[in-house]
N, C-alpha and C positions, 0 to 999 in steps of 0.2 A: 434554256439559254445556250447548252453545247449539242443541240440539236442540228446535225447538218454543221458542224464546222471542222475545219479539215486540222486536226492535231497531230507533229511529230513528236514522237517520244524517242529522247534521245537515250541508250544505255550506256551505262562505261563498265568495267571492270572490278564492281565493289562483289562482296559478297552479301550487298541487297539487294543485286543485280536480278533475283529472284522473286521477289515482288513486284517487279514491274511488270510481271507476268498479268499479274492480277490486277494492277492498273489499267494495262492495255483492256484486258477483258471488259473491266467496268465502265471504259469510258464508251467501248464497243455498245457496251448496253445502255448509255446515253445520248447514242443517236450519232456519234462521234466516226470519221470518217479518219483513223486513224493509219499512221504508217510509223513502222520502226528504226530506226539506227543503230547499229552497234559496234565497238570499239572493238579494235583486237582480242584487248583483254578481259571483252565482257563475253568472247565466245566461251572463255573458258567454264562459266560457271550459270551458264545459261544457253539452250540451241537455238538458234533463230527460227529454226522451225515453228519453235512453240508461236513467236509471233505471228509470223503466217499464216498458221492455222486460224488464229487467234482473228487477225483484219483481213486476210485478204487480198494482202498483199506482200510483194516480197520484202523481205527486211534487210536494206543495204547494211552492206558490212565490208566493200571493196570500192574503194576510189576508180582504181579502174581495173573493173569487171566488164568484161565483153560483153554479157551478156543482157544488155540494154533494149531499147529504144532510142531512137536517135532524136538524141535534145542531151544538153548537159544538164544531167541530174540531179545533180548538187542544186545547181539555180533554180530549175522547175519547179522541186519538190518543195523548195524553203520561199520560192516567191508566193505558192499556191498557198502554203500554210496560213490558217490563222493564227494557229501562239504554236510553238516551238516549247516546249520540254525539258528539261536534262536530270534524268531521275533513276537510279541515283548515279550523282555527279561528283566525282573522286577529288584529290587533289590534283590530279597531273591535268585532268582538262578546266580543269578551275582556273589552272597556272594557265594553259594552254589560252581559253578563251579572251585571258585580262589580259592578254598580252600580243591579243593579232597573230596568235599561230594558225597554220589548217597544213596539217601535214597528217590528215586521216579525214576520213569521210564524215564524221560525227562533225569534228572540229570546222571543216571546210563548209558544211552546208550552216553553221551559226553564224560563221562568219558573211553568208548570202544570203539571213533571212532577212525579211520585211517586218517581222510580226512580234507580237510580243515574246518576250523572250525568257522563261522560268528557269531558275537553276535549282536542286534540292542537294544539296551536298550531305555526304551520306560518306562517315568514314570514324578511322580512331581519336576520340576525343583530344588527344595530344597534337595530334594531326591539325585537326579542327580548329585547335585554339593558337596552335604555331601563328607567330607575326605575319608572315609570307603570306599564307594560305588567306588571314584577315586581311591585309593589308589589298591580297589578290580580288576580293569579296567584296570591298569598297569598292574596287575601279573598277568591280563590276555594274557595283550600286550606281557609281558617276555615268555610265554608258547606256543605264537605261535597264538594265537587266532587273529581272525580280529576282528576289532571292529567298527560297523558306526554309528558314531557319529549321537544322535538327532534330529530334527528338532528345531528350533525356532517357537512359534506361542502359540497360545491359548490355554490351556488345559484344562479337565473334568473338573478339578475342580477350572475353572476359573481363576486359574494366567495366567499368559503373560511371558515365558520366554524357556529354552531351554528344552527339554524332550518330545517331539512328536515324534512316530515314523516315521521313513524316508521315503518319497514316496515310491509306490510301484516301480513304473522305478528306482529309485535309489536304494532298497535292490536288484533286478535284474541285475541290474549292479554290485554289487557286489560279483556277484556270478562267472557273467564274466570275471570279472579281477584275480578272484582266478584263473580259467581255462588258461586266455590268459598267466598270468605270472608263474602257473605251471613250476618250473626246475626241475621235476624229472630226466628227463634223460642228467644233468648234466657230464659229465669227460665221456659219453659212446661216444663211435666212432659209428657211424652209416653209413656203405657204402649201396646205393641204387643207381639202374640201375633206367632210364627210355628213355620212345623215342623210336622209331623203331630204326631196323638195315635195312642197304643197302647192298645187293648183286652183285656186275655189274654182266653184261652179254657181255661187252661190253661198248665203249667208251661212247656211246650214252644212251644205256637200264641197266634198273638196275631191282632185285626180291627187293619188300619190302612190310607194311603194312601200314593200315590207322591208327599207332597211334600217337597221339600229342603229348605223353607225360606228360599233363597235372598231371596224379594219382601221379607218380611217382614225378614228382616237388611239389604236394601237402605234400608230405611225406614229401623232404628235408626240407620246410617251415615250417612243423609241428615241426618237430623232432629241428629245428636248434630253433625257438623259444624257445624248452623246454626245451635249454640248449645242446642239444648233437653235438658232433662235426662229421658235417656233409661230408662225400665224396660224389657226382651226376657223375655217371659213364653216358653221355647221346648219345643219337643218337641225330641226327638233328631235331630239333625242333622250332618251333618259338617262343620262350620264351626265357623269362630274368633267369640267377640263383639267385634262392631267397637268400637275405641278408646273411651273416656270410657264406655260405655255398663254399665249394672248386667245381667244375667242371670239369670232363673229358673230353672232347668229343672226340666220336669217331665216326665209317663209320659203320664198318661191324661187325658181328656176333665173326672173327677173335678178332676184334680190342677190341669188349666189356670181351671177354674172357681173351683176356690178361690183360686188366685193372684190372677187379676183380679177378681173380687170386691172382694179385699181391698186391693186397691191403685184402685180407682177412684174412690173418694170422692174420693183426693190428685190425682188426671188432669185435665188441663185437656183432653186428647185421648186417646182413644182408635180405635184400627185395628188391627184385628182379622184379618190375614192368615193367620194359622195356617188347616190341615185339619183341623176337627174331625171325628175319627170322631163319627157321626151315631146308630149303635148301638153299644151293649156287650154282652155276655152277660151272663144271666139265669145269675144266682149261687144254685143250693144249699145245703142244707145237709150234701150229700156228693159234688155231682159239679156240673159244669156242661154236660155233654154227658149228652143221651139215646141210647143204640146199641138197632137193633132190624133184626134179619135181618140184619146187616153196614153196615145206614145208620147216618149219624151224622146227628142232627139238633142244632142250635144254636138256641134261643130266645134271643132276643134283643130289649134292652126299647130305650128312645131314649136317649141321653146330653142331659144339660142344656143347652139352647141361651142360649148364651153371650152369643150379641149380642143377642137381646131380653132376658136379664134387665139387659143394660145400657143397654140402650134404654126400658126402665121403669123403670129408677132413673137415669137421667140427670139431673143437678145442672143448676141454669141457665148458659148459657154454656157450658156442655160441649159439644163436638165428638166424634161416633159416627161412623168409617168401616169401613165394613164391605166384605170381600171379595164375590163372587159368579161363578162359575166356572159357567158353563154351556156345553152341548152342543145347542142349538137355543132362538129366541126369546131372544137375549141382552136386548135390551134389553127388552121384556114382564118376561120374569121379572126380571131386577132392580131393577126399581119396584117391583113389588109387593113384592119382599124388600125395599128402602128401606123403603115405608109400613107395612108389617109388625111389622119390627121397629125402627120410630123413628129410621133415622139420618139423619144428616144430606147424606150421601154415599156411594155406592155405588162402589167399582173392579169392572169386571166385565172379564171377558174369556172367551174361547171355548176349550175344552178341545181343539177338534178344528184351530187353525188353528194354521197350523207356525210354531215359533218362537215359540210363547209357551204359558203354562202352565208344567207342574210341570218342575223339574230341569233348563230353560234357563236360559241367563244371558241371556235375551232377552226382551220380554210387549212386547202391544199389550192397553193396556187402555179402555176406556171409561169416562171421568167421570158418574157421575149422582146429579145432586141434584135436590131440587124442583121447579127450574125451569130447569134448564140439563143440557144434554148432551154432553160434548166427548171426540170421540173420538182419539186418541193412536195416531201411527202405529209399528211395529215398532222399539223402541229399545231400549238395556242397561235393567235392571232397575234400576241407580242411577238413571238419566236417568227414566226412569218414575216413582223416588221422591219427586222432588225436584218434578216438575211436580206430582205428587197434594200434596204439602206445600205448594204455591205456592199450589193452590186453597184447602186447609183452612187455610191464611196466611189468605186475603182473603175467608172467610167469617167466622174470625176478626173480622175489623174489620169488619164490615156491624151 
């Protein structure tokens, strides 16, 4: 679930300001594309080196530092994020955040995020339980902020009572329940194909492929979590339909064609992962097999392609993502399949590389759109889902 998402972890000035060391490390180790921040007062009791080393990248700690890149950084960094941090979070930026301050870099990039937004407050029980400090905790609660409560136990300065910060499994879990309960893509209708098509040849012989349908179920699960009302246009599959989600099922190339046809006007999205068989057999009016000396020959015409009729009647504001499954020139052939058939977004991935493609519970795929290209390293096929949803999220809003 925090595989490939981009975490800031905010520091302030506690003296738990040290565990966050280990934070950073572990979420490092979950796949997490982290960056640091730190307050004045959290230089003193931690070096930012350690985080450096640690992601990878620099750990701001100056509003304005020369030493940049030209973009305001504050904005970049906290537009780019997916969930935003604050661990641990004292009472002065507590005060600071409930109250519309940014008069320091910490402060100033919360105030520019988009993303969800964690606080863990971490200080002396006294502190903690002061009016002010609650009262500041609320209007965080009213603006949207998550907030995880304390630890109970020992503290620096020797009292016994609630203001430790949270285990480290515990602030990581809170990151994933921002992710798992994510509804962004609430009131949107989402139709997606998946599953092979069957072709007969015959009462007995059918044309088909090796897909399970797996990506494509991973999708409606994603997507139905995150609020969006989901249509599963499927071929035959061995799979359950994931929870909240409606169901098609269909046979052949025909069958899937009609479905989504009829159901796309209503689509705010469209993705399109099912294998369509790409031929059918050439239908008779007595046989559909030629036999000659013992040969069998099959004539066989093209089945309807799917995603350019939906790629020319695409409605404005519609969202077209299309599969792309090749075996050499991944990314060549999948632009031109993008401009081709009009979408918006390409998933490709490589038939021949292990662990991804048909009947794993595993894909490495490639994003490509227009103008950007991001490629995803070997994860489950939900975790796959949900980042290709994060993109057609935030092409959405452009």
């Amino acid at each position: 679930m925090l595989k490939e998402k981009t975490i800031v972890v905010g520091v302030t000035g506690g003296i738990a300001a040290y565990k966050s060391a280990q934070l950073v490390s572990d979420l490092v180790k979950e796949g997490c594309d982290v960056h640091t921040v730190m307050t004045r007062n959290a230089l003193n009791f931690i070096n930012p080196i350690t985080f450096e080393t640690l992601t990878g990248h620099k750990c701001l700690t100056d509003t304005f530092d020369r030493n940049f890149q030209f973009n305001v950084e504050h904005v970049a960094l906290s537009q780019r994020a997916d969930a935003f941090l604050v661990a641990p979070a004292t009472a002065d930026l507590i005060g600071k955040a409930s109250n519309g301050i940014a008069d320091d870099m910490l402060s100033t990039m919360l105030l520019a995020a988009n993303c969800p937004l964690i606080i863990a407050p971490a200080m002396n029980t006294y502190m903690y339980e002061n009016s002010i400090v609650q009262e500041n905790l609320q209007k965080l609660r009213r603006h949207g902020f998550i907030i995880v409560e304390p630890a109970v136990g020992r503290l620096a300065c020797k009292d016994v009572g609630k203001g430790k910060l949270p285990d480290i499994p515990v602030l990581i879990e809170s990151l994933r329940a921002v992710f798992e309960e994510k509804q962004d893509l609430s009131g949107i209708r989402l139709l997606v194909s998946a599953g092979p098509t069957i072709e007969a040849i015959d009462p007995v012989r059918y044309i088909t492929n090796h897909s399970s349908g797996k990506m494509g179920y991973a999708i409606a699960e994603a997507a139905a979590k995150r609020g969006a009302e989901v249509c599963l246009v499927s071929g035959q599959v061995a799979l359950d339909a994931p929870c909240g989600v409606e169901r098609i099922s269909i046979r052949s190339a025909e069958d899937m064609f009609n479905a989504i046809s009829e159901r796309l006007p209503d689509a705010d999205i469209l993705i399109m992962a099912a294998a369509v068989a790409d031929y059918t057999p050439v239908v008779y009016a007595d046989q559909k097999i030629k036999k000659k000396d013992g040969e069998m020959t099959i004539e066989l015409k093209r089945t309807k392609d799917i995603l350019k009729y939906a790629g020319e009647n695409k409605k404005e504001g519609q969202i077209i993502c299309g599969f792309s499954m090749e075996t050499e020139n991944l990314i060549e052939n999948s632009r031109k399949k993008l401009l081709s058939k009009n979408c918006d977004i390409i998933a490709a991935n490589s038939i021949s590389e292990s662990g991804a493609g048909f009947k794993t519970d595993t894909n490495r795929i490639t994003l490509i759109s227009k103008d950007r290209i991001r490629e995803l390293s070997l994860m489950s096929k939900l975790e796959a889902a949900d980042i290709l949803l994060d993109e057609i999220a935030s092409m959405r809003k452009k």
